[in-house]
N, C-alpha and C positions, 0 to 999 in steps of 0.2 A: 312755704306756709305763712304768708307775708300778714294776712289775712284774720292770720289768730295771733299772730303779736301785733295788730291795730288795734282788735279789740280790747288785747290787754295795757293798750297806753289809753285807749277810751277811758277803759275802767280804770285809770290811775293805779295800776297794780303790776308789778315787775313779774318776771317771769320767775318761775318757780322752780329751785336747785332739789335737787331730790337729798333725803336722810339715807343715813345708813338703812340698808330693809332689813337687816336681820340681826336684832339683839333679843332681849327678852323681860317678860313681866317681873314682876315683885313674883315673891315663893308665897303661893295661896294655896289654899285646897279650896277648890271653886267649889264644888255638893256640899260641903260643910259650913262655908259664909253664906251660900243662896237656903238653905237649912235654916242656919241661926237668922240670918235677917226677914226673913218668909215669921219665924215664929216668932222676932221682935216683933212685928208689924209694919216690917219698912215696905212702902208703896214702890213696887215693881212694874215696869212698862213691860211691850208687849212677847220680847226676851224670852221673859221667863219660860215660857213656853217650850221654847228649842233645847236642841240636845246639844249643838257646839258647845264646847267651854269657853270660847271667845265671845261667843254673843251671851252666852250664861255672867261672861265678868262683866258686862255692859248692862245687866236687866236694871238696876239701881242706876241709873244714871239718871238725873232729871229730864233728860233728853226725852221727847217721848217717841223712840225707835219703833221704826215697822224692822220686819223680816224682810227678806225681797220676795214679792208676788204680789199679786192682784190689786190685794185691799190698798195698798200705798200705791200704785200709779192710779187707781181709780180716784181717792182723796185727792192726790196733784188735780190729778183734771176736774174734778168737781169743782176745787178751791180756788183754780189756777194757779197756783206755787209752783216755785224750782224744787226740784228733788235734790237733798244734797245725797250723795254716796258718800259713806266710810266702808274702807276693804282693810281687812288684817288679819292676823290670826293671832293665837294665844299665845304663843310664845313669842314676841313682836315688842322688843325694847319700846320702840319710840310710839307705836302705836295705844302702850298703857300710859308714855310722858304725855301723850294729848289726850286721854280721858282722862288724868289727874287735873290735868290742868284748863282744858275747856269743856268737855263733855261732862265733869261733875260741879262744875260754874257754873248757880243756879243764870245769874244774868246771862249770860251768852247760850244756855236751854234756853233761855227763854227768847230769845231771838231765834234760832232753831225752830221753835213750838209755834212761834207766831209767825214766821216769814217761809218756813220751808216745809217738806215732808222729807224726814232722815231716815234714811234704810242704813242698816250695818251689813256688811257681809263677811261671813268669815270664807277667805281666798281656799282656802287647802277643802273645802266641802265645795266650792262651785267655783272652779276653774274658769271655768266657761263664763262667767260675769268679770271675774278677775282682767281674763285673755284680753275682753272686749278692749274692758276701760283703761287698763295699763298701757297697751295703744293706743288710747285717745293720747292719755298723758303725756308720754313720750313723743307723741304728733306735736304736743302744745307747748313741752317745756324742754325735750331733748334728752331726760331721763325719767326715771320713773323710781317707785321703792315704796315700801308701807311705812306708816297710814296711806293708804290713798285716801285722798278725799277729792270726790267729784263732783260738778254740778250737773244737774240734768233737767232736758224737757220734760212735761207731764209723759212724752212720748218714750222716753229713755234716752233719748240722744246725747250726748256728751257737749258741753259746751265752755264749761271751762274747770281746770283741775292743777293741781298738785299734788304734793305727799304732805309731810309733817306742816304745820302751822303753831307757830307760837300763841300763847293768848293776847299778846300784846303785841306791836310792831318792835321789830329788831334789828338794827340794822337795814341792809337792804331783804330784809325777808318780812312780809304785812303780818302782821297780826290779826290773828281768825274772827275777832271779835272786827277788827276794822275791811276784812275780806267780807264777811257774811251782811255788814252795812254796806258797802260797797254794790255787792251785785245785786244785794234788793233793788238798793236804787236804780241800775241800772236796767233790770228787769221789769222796772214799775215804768221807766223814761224811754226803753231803748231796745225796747222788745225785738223791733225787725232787725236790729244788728245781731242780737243774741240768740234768732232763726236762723238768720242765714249763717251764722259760725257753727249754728251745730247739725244745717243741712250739708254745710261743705265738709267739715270733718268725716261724718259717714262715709259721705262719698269717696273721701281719701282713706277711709277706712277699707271698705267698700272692693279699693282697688287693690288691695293686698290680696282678695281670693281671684286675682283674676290669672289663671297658668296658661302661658303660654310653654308647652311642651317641646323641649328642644333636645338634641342629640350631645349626652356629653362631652364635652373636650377630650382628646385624646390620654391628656397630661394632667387633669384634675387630683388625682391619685396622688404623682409624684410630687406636682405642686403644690396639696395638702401638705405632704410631708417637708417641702420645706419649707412654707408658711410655717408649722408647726417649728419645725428646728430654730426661723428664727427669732423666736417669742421663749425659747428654752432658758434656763438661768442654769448654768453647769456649771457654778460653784454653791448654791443653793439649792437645784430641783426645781422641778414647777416649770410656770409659763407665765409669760404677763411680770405686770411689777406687783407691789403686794396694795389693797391685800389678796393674799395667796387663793383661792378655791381650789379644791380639789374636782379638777372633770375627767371624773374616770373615764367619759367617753371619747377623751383623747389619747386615753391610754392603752381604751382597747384599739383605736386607731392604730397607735404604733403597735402595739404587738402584731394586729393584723399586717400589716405593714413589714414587720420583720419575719411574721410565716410566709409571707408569698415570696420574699427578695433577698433574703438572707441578711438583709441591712443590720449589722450590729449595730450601727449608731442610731435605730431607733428602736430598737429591746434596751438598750442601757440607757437611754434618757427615762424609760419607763421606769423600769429599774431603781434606779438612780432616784427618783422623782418621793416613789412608793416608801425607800430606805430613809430619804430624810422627814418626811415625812411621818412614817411611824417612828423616829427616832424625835419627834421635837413636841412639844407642848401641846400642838393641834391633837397629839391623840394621848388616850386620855393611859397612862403608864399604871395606873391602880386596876381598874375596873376596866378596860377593852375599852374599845368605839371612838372614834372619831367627832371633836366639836367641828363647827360649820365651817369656818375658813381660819386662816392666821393673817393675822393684820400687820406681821410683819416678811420679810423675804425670807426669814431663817424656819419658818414653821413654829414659832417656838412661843407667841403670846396670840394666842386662841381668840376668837370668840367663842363661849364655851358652849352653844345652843347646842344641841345631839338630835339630827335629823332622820328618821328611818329611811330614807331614800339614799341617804348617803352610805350606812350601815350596810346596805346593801350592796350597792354597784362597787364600792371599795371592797367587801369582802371579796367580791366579783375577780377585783382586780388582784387582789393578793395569792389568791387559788392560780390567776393564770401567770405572776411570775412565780410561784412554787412548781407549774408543771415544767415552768421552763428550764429554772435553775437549779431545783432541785436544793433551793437551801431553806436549809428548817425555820430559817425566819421571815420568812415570808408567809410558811403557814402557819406560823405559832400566832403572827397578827392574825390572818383569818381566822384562827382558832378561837381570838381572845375577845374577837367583835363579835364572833358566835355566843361566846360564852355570858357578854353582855348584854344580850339581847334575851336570850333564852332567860336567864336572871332580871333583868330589870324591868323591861319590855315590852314582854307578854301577858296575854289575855289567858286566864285559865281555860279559861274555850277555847284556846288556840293560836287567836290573830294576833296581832301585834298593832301596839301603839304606836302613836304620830311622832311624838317629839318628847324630847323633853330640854326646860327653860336654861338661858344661861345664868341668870342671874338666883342667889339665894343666899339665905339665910348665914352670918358667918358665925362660923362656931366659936370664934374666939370672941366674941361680942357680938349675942344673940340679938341684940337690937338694933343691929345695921344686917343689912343687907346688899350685897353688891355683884358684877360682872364675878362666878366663877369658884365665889367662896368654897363651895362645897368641895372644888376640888384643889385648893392651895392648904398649904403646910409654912407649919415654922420651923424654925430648926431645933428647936427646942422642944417640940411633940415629938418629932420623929425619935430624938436621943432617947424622950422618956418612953415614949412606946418601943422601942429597940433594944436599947441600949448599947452597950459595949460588945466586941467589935462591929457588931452587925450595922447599927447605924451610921458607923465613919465609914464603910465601906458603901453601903447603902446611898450615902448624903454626897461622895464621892461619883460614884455611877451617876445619880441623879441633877447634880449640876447642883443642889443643896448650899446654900449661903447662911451664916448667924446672921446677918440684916436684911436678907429676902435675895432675890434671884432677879427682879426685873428689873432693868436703869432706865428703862423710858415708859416712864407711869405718868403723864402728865396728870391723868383725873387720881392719880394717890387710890389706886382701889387696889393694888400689892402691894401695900407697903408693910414691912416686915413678913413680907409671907414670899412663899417659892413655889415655882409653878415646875412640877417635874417634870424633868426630859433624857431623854441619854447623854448626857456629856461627853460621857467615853466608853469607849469600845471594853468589851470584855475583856481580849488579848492587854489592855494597857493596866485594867482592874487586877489582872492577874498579876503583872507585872509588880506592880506597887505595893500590892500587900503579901507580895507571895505568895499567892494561892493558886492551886491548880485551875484548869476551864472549871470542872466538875463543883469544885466548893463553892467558886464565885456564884454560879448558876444555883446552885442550893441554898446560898444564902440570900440572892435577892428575889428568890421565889418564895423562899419564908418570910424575909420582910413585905414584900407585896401584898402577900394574904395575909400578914398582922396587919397592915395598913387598912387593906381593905376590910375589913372587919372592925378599925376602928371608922371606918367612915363613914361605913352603913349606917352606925349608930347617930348619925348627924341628922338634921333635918334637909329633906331630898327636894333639889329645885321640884319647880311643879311639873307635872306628868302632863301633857296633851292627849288624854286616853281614848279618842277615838279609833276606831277601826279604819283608814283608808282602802275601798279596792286596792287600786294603782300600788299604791307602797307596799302592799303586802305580796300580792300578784308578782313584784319585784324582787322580792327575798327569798320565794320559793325556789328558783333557779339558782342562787347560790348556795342556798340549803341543799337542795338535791345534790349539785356536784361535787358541793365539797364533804357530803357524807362518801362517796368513794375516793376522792381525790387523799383526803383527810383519813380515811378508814374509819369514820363513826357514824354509826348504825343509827345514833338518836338523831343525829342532822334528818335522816332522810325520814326518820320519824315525825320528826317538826315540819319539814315541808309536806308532806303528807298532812297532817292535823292541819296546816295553815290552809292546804287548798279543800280540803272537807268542810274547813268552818265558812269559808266562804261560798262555798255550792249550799251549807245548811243556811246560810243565813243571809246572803247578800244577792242570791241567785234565784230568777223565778223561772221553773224547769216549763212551765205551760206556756210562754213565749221567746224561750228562751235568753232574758236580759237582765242585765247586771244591775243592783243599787251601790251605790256611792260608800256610804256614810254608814259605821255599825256604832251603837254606843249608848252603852246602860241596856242590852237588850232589845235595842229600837234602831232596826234597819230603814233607812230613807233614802232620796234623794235621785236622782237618774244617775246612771254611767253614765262617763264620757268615753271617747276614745281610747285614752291612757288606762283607764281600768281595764277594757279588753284588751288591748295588746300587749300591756304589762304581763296580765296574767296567761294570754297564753301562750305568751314566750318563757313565764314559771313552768305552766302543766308542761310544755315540748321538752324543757329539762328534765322536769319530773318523770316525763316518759323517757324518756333514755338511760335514767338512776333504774326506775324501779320496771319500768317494760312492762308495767300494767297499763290494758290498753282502754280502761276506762277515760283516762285522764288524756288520751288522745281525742279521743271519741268527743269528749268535752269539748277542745282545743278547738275540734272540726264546727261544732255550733256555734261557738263563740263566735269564729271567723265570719262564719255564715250569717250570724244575726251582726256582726260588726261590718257588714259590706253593705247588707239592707239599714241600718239607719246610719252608717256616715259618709257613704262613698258615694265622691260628686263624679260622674261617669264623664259629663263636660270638662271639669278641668283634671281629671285623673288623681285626685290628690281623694284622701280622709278631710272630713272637718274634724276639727279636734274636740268639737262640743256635740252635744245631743240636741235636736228640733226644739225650741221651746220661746213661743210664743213673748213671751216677757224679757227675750232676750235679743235687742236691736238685731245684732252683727251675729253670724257663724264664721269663728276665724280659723285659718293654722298655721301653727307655728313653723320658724323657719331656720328654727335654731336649735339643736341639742345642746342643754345648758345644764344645770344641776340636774336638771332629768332629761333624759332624751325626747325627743321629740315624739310623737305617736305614731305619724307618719313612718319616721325612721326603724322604731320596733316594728311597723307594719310589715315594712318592708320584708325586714327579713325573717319574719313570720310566715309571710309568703310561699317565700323562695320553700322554708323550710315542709310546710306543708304540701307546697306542690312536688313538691319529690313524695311525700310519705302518704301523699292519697293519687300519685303518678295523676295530677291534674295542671296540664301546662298552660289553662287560663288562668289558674292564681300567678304562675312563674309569670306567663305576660301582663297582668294587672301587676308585681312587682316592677318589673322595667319600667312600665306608663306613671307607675307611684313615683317612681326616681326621676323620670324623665320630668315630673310634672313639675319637679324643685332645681330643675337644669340653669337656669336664670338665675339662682341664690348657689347653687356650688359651681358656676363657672366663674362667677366673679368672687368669691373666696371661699374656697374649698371647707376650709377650718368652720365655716359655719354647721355644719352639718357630716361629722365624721363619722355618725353611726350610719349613714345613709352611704356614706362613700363605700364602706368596707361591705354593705350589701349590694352596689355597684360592681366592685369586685369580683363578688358572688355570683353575679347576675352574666362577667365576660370570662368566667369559667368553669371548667367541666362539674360538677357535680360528684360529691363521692361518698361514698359508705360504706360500712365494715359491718356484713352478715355474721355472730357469730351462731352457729348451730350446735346446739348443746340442751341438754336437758338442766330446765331453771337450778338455782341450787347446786349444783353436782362442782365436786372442784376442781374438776377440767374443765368445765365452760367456765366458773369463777377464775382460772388463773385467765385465759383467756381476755376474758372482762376486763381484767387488773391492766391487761398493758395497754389497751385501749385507752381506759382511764386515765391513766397517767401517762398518758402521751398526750403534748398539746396541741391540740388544730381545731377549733372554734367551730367551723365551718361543716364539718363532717357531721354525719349521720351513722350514728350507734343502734344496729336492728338487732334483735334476739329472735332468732328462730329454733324455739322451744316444742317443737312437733307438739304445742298445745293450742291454746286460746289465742297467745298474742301471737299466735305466728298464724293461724286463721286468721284473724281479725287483718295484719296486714295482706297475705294474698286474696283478698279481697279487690285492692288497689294495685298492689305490686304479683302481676302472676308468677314473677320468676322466683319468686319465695317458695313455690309450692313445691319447686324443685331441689332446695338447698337443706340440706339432710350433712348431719357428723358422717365422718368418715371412718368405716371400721370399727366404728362401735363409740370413737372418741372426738369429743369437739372440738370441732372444727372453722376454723375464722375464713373469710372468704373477704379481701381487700377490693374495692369496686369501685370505678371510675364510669359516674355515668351508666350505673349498672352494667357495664365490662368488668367482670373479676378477673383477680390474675389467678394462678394455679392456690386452690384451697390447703391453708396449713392448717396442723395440730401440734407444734409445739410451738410455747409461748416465746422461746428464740425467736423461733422465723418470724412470728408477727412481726415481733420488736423491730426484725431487719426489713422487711415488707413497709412497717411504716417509718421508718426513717428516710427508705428510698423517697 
């Protein structure tokens, strides 16, 4: 890329180190400052108008912001101006440090106002813009992270970018006010160099959709797996150095990994990974859920942001070491991130919100604010909200210090406060105070709910209260399973409400195609990719919970309208964006990272459908979809582990457990029971209920018409490839049936 670091020595401007991408705003309530300053009289650009709460924090900005569409590339080109891009979202530490600092500096608006047209974009509502340009950046500076800020042709094209920008030069990092002088000039002098860098760029954008289809490695699988083992940290957990992320889709890697080969050493890295994990500061000991990553190796000093995408795929993963192992703490976490969701979360309509902020309000001195307040303690609230014994016990479990808990504060934002985490095991709690398992356990269950009760009462980082498809679509699946996995009836109540608010609200049944974006009442925006395949890899769950075959029925259109607008038939692969005119590039991704890929849910979406509508041209469009990323998993597997484990799928039989039983009745429900709680991902759960849903599938599957209880009593039918072995009725033999 020699090419774009010439032009960045032309433009006397170093190359651009990327910011941290994920901290968070100040604690606002965005409708109630846009409210009060709308009624002061304060002059609003063109913002106002949208429903993000990112771009709602930006309407007061002197800046005078377009949205992205039409009217601002038509202005570029009328005027001839650069387009600058900013991308963020609202809960986006560094992206609110540069609208304090340069976007609400009347001087440098006004460079802005006079030299460029500035479009905002918030990232989590159009992917698809995000995708483009986070690629260019990465092309030009080798990383990427929010703010983004881009420059572009009147045409869109990318021509030169970074993330964060100081207002002033720093160091070897320009200052925005000396960056934004800079390429005018250079735009006003030097135009044909600043074409051809951002005709080349496309093009090397360009070549990223180009698949060549190849057949993959024999050993991709295994060599997954020890890529993966040697990135493992097995005195800590995790992968990588810190800071820590949590990628549940390496997690389902290993467990998949461990069902097919019996490999104990990679269920216990998972294992192991999920224990320290739930046991350290990354998650949150009061209230359930998980903050975004830990910026340490020990799990234990958070960034405190709380992501719905995370809530999810981590529940994911907690329900599948509780099938595994069967120890109650694995699903007391899935239990506790339910229970935070379902409380904090949700939409009284149903869906569920985006995020919420890390940074807010500290209670111990209202007029600071910082990384995480809301959820640090002193040691000296907790004795007074406790008291005696409960608190020394309590303050003991908890890792609890009189001068604070953290020794490496460099920005002093813990100081005198304690971030809670498991110090010690219950068996040592016991040991030290005397107490039986049962008291320990009763006592820090009462202190947790006095805690949490006193913290409700605090003022609550800010809420990012839109509606995502994708995110939501994503939580339905662990709602469904872990209402059986878990035994509670209201999970599968919630995944239920989750997937009806989105058909009533986000879903237009006359074309069948999805919108994006729900919030304050006002559905917008196109689907991408990830919103269809997210969601109907929730409904495929949701149909296996509840075996009502509407929500199959769904699943089956989704795919159908999700093949006619994103499947490139030439390169065998999904775009991960929707057609759209004002967007350069259609790219896809090549990596499952905090969310999986779209592709990789494609996949095995696929696989899953074409067995339950017996259609072997989706099974072969899943192989052509894998095959079509054979060039990015043969040179490291670990890029894409949700895609491996549907490869897997793809070089093995097929299998499914008929049971036959009348719905309800509690010989087909024990039946049900051991299915459920036995773990294999892969399988296909069918109810043949001589009703509805047992019509509806032999439709596609004839040999259902033939699978009838036996003797009056239900009956499970074990099936490989639709081969069953000999039908049982008692819940033993299954049990032995599937252990074989």
């Amino acid at each position: 890329m020699h090419w774009i670091i010439t032009l960045g020595l032309v433009m006397g401007i170093l190359p651009i180190m990327a910011m941290s991408a994920h901290s968070a705003a100040n604690d606002n309530r965005i409708h109630q400052q846009v409210e009060a300053r709308v009624t002061a009289g304060e002059k609003a650009n063109r913002l106002i108008h949208e429903q993000s709460p990112y771009l709602l924090q930006h309407a007061f900005n002197p800046v005078q912001w377009y949205p992205w569409g039409e009217e601002a590339f038509a202005k570029a080109k009328a005027e001839d101006k650069p387009i600058f891009l900013s991308i963020g979202y609202s809960t986006c530490h560094w992206c609110h440090v540069m609208a304090h600092e340069s976007f609400e500096n009347p001087d440098i608006a006004a460079l802005l106002n006079d030299w460029f047209v500035s479009i905002k974009v918030d990232r989590e509502e159009r992917p698809d813009i995000d995708q483009m340009y986070m690629a260019a950046t990465q092309a030009m500076t080798g990383s990427g992270g929010w703010p983004m800020s881009v420059f572009l042709m009147p045409d869109g094209s990318p021509f030169y970018a970074g993330t964060y920008f100081p207002p002033t030069s720093v160091s070897n990092r320009p200052g925005f006010k000396d960056l934004l002088t800079t390429i005018y000039k250079v735009w006003m002098e030097r135009r044909e160099d600043v074409q051809k860098t951002a005709n080349r760029l496309v093009a090397e954008l360009e070549m990223r959709n180009v698949s060549s289809p190849k057949l993959l490695n024999p050993d991709v699988f295994e060599r997954g797996f020890n890529l993966v083992q040697q990135s493992y940290d097995e005195h800590k957990g995790g992968f990588g150095q810190p800071p820590k992320f949590p990628r549940p889709v390496i997690l389902s890697f290993l467990f998949a990994h461990y069902l097919s080969t019996g490999a104990e050493n990679a269920r216990d890295m998972a294992l192991f990974t999920l224990e320290k994990m739930a046991a350290g500061g990354m998650y949150d000991q009061i209230g359930g859920g998980f903050h975004r990553y830990s910026v340490d190796a020990d799990w234990f000093v958070p960034h405190f942001e709380k992501m719905l995408y995370d809530q999810a795929q981590l529940a994911d993963s907690y329900l599948d070491a509780f099938l595994i192992t069967k120890d109650e703490s694995y699903g007391q976490t899935a239990k506790e991130i339910f229970a935070y969701l379902l409380r904090d979360m949700r939409d009284p309509a149903g869906g569920f919100y985006s995020a919420e902020d890390a940074d807010s309000e500290n209670p111990y001195n209202p007029e600071q604010h910082g990384e995480g307040a809301f959820y640090l303690w002193t040691h000296e609230d907790i004795i007074k909200r406790l008291g005696d014994p409960e608190a020394d016990i309590f303050n003991f479990s908890y890792g609890v210090k009189s001068n604070g808990n953290v020794a490496q504060d460099p920005m002093k934002e813990f100081s005198g406060r304690n971030i809670l985490h498991r110090a010690r095991s219950n068996e040592t709690i016991s040991k030290h105070f005397k107490l039986s398992g049962a008291q320990v356990f009763e006592s820090l269950s009462t202190s947790k709910e006095l805690l949490l009760k006193t913290r409700d009462k605090r003022r609550r980082p800010h809420l990012d209260d839109k509606i995502i498809t994708a995110w939501n679509g994503m939580l339905i699946g662990p709602l469904a399973r872990g209402s059986k996995i878990l035994r509670d009836q209201n999970l599968l109540s919630a995944a239920e409400q989750t997937a009806t608010f989105i058909k009533n609200n986000l879903y237009d049944s006359t074309d069948n195609t999805l919108l994006r974006r729900y919030r304050k009442k006002e559905a917008g925006l196109a689907g991408q990719l990830s919103d269809y395949t997210f969601l109907v890899d929730g409904l495929l769950d949701l149909y296996q919970a509840n075996h009502d075959p509407k929500w199959l029925g769904w699943a089956v259109a989704l795919t159908e309208k999700q093949i006619d607008l994103f499947w490139n038939e030439k390169g065998s692969f999904f775009y991960d964006s929707v057609a759209d005119p004002t967007v350069k590039l259609r790219m896809r991704s090549k990596y499952d990272g905090a969310e999986p890929s779209g592709n990789s849910v494609a996949a095995h979406n696929l696989l899953r459908l074409g067995q339950l509508q017996n259609d072997p041209l989706w099974q072969k469009m899943a192989r052509r979809l894998v095959e079509s990323f054979s060039e990015t998993i043969n040179n490291y597997p670990p890029s894409l582990p949700l895609m491996l484990t549907a490869w897997q799928q793809i070089e093995s039989k097929p299998s499914q457990i008929v049971i036959a039983g009348t719905r309800g009745a509690e010989d087909t429900e024990a039946l049900l029971s051991i299915v459920e709680s036995t773990f294999s991902r892969p399988r296909l759960l069918l109810l043949a209920d001589g009703a509805e849903n047992q019509a509806f599938l032999s439709k596609k599957l004839p040999f259902l018409e033939n699978v009838f209880p036996l003797n009056g009593r239900a009956t499970a039918y074990v099936c490989t490839d639709f081969t069953c072995k000999m039908p049982v009725t008692e819940p033993i033999a299954l049990q032995q049936q599937l252990q074989k």
